[in-house]
N, C-alpha and C positions, 0 to 999 in steps of 0.2 A: 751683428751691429751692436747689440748691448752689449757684448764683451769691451768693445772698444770704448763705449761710454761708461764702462766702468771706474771707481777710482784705480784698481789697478792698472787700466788699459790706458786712463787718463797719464797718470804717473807713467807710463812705458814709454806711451808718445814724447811725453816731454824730453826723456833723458834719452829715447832714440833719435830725438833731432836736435835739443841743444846739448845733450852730454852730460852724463852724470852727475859733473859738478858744475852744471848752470848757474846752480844759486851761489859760486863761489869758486867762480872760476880764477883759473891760475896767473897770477901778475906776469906783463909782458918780462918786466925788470926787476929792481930793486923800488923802483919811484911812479912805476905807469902800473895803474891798477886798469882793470874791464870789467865790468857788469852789462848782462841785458835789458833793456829798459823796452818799455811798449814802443811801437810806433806813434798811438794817440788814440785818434779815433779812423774806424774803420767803418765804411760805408760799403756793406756788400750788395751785390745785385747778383739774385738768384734765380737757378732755369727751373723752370716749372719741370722738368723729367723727372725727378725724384723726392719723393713726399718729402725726406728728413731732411733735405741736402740742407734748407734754411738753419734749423736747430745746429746741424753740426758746425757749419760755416761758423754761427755766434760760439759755439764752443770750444772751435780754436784760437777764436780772437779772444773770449775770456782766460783762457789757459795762460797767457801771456801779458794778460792784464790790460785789453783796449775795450775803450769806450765802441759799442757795436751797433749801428744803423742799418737796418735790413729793410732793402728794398721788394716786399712779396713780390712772387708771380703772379700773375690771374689767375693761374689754376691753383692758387694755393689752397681755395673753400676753408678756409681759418685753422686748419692742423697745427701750421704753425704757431697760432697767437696762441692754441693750446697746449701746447708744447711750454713755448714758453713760460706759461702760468702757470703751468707744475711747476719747470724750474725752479721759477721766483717762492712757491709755493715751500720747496725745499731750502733754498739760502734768499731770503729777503733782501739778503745786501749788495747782490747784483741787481738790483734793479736801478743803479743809475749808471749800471752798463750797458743796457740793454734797450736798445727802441725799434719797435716795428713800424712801416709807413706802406701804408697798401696804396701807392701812387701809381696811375696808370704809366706804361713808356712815353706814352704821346705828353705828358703833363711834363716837358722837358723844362719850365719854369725851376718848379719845385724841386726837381731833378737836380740841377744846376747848384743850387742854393746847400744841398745839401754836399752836396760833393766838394764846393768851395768850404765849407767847415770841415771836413775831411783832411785827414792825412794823408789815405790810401784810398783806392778803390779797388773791392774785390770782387771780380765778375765772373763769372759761369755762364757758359753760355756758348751760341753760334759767333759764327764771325760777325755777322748782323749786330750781335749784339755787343761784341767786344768793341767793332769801330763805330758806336752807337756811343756806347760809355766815355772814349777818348775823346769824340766831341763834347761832351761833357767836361772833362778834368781841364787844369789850367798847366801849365808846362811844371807846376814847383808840386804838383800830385801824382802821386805816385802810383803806375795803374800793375794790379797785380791780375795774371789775365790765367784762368781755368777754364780755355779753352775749346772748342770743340773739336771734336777727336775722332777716329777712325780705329776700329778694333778686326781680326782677321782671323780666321786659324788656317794653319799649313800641316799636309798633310802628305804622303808620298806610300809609297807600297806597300811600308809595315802600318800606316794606322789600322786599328783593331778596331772591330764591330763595339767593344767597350768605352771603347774611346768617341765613338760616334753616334754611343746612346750618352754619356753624359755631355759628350757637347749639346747636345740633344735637349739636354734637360736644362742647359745654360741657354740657349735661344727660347724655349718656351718660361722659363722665369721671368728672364729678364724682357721677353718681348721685344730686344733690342733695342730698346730705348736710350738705353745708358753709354757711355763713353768707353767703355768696357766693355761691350757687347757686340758680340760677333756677328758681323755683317753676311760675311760672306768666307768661301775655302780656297784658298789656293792650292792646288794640286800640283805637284813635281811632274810635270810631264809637259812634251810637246808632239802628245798623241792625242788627234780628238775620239778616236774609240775606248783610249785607256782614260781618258777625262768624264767620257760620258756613262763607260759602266761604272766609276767611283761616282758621280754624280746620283746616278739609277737605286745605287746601293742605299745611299745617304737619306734618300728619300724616304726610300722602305722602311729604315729604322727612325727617322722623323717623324714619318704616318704612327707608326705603330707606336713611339714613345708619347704622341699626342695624348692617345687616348685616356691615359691617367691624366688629363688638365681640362677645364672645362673650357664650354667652347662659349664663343661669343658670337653673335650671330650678324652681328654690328661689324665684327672686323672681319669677318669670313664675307659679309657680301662688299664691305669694302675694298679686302684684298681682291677678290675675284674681277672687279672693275678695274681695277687698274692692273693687273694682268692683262686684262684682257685688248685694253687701252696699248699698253705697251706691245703688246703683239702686233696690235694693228699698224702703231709707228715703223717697225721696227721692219729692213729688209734685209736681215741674216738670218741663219741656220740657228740660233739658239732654242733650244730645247725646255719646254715648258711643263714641266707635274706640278702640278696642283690640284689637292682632293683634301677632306676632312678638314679644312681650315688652318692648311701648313702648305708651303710651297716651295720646290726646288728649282732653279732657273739655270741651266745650263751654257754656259755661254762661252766664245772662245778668244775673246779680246785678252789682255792681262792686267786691264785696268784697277788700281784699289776706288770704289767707288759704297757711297751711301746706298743701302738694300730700300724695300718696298718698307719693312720691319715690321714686325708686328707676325712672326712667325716665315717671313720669307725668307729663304738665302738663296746669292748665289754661289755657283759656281766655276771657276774657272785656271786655266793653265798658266802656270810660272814654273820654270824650273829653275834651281836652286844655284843656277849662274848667272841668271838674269834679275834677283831678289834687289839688288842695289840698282842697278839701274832702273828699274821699271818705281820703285818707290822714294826714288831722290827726290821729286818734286811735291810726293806728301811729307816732305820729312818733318814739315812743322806739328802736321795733324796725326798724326802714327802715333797708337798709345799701345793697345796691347796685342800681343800674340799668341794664340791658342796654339800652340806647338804639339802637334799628335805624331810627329816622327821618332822611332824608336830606335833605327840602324845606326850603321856604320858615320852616314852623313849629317848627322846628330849636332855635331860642335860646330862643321861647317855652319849650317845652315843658320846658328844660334850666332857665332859670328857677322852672316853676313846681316842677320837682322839687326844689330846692334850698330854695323854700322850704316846700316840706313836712317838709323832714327829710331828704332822702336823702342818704348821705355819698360812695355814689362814684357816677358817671356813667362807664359803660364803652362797650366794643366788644361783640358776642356773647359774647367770653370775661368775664365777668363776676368770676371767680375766678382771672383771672392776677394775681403775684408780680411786684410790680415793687422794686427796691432802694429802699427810704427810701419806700415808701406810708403811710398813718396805719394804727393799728389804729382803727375805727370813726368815724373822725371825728377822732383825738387820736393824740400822739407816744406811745407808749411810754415810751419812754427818761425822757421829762419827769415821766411817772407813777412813775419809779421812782429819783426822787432829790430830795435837797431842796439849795436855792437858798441857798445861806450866805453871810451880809452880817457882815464883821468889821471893826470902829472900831481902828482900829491907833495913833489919835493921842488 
C-alpha cells in the first residue's frame, strides 16, 4: 500500500489512467484544444471494511485537483482524521481540499445539504448503501458508485496443494472482508465425491495454514454459532469442518453467494460449461477471480469468466495492490474529472 502512495506510485497512477500527456494533451484539430479539469467537489461516503480506504479515496480526488468531503464510517475511531493531519502536516496547502464530517447515516438533513454543494458523489459501499446515497443526490449530481462486490476462486484437477496454501493465506489476511476477498471455490466438476474430497483437502491445509495467525476467540465462538445455526436451518446434505477457528462448508448448489467470512469458505460445484450461465445474474457484483487452474482448460475458463462479468482474474492472492489496477472494472482518475474541448479560433 505505500508503494502506491508513493510520489512514484502517485505519478504512475496518473499517467496509467489519464495518459502520459494529461497535462498536455494532443489538440482535436488545428482550432479545438482539450484539457482535463476537476469535477469540483467531491463528496465521498466511505465503508467502514477498510482502515485507509477514507485517506486513499481523498487522494485520488486531490490527484486531479477536487475540493474533497469525507463522509466517516462509524468504525472509523479517528484513523482517518489522523491520517489526514499528517497529510496536511506535509503540504499545508491542501487544506482547503480536504474536509472530514463524522455525520451519522441516519442524520439524512446534513447528509442532503452536503451532497447538494457537491458535484459528485463517491460511495463505497453495500447496495444498502449505494440506494441510500441516490436518495440523497438531485438528478444534476453525479453518483459514482464502488460498489459492493463478490470475489471466488476456481479451481479443477490441477490446483496444487501450493496454490491452496496461499489462497490460504489470502482468506486469513484478509478475513474476507474486502471486495477482493475470496468467499468461497468453485470446483470444475459434477461429481459430489470428486467435490467433497477437494473440499476435505482444502480444509486440511486451511487448519494447518492457520496456525501461523493468531486466533481470536470472539470470532471463533462467533463463527461456531452460526454454523451451528445454519445447520440447524438447513435440510440438505452439505458437509460441515470446522475446528481451530477456520471453517469449510461443503455444499452442492452452484450458487455465487456471500460466505459466513471471517475465515469461513465454501465450497462448491460449477463446471466450466455452466461458468456463464450460473453467474449472468451477479454480473453487476462479480469483481475478482482467484484462478488456481493450470491445464489445458486454462484460456477457456479465463474467457468464460470475462464474459460473465468478472473484472479481475488473479493469482491466490486475489486482493493484491498493484500500482495503476482499475477500481472495478474502470480508471478512477477518469471518473473524477471532466474532458474539456475549447474552440480557440
Amino acid at each position: 500500500m505505500l508503494s502506491i502512495l508513493s510520489k512514484e506510485g502517485l505519478t504512475y497512477k496518473l499517467e496509467t489512467e489519464l495518459g502520459i500527456d494529461h497535462k498536455n494533451l494532443k489538440p482535436l484539430n488545428n482550432s479545438t484544444k482539450r484539457r482535463f479539469e476537476p469535477i469540483g467537489v467531491l463528496l465521498h461516503i466511505a465503508a467502514g471494511n477498510m482502515d485507509f480506504l477514507p485517506i486513499y479515496t481523498v487522494i485520488e480526488g486531490l490527484l486531479v485537483g477536487n475540493i474533497n468531503l469525507v463522509k466517516l464510517s462509524s468504525h472509523d475511531k479517528g484513523l482517518s482524521l489522523k491520517l489526514i493531519d499528517e497529510l496536511l502536516k506535509i503540504e499545508p496547502k491542501l487544506t482547503n481540499f480536504i474536509y472530514l464530517f463524522d455525520i451519522p447515516s441516519s442524520d439524512i438533513s446534513s447528509l442532503k445539504k452536503l451532497a447538494d454543494i457537491s458535484n459528485a458523489l463517491v460511495v463505497w459501499g453495500s447496495n444498502e448503501a449505494i440506494k441510500s446515497v441516490r436518495s440523497l443526490a438531485s438528478t444534476n449530481t453525479k453518483i459514482i458508485e464502488w460498489g459492493h462486490k463478490l470475489s471466488f476462486a476456481y479451481a479443477n484437477h490441477s490446483t496444487t496443494d501450493t496454490d491452496l496454501v496461499n489462497l490460504s493465506h489470502h482468506i486469513l489476511k484478509t478475513n474476507q472482508v474486502l471486495c477482493s476477498s475470496v468467499q468461497g471455490i468453485f470446483y470444475d466438476t459434477d461429481n459430489e465425491v470428486e467435490l467433497t474430497t477437494f473440499g476435505k483437502r482444502f480444509f486440511e491445509i486451511l487448519k494447518e495454514t492457520s496456525k501461523s495467525y493468531p486466533k481470536d476467540i470472539g470470532m471463533i465462538g462467533r463463527n461456531t454459532i452460526q454454523i451451528y445455526t445454519e445447520q440447524l436451518k438447513e435440510n440438505n446434505n452439505s458437509i460441515y469442518l470446522n475446528e481451530d477457528g477456520v471453517s469449510v462448508c461443503i455444499k452442492f448448489d452452484h450458487e455465487l453467494a456471500l460466505s459466513f467470512m471471517f475465515r469461513n469458505v465454501w465450497v462448491k460445484p460449477l463446471t466450466k460449461e455452466n461458468i456463464i450461465t450460473k453467474f449472468h445474474k451477479h454480473k453487476y457484483h462479480l469483481q475478482s477471480c482467484a484462478l488456481l487452474v493450470h491445464d489445458e482448460t486454462k484460456d477457456e475458463v479465463i474467457s468464460k469468466l470475462i464474459r460473465s462479468g468478472v473484472q479481475r482474474i488473479t493469482g491466490p492472492n486475489a486482493s493484491r495492490f498493484i500500482i495503476g489496477e482499475a477500481h472495478d472494472g474502470t480508471y478512477a482518475l477518469r471518473e473524477y474529472v471532466n474532458l474539456i474541448e475549447i474552440d480557440e479560433k
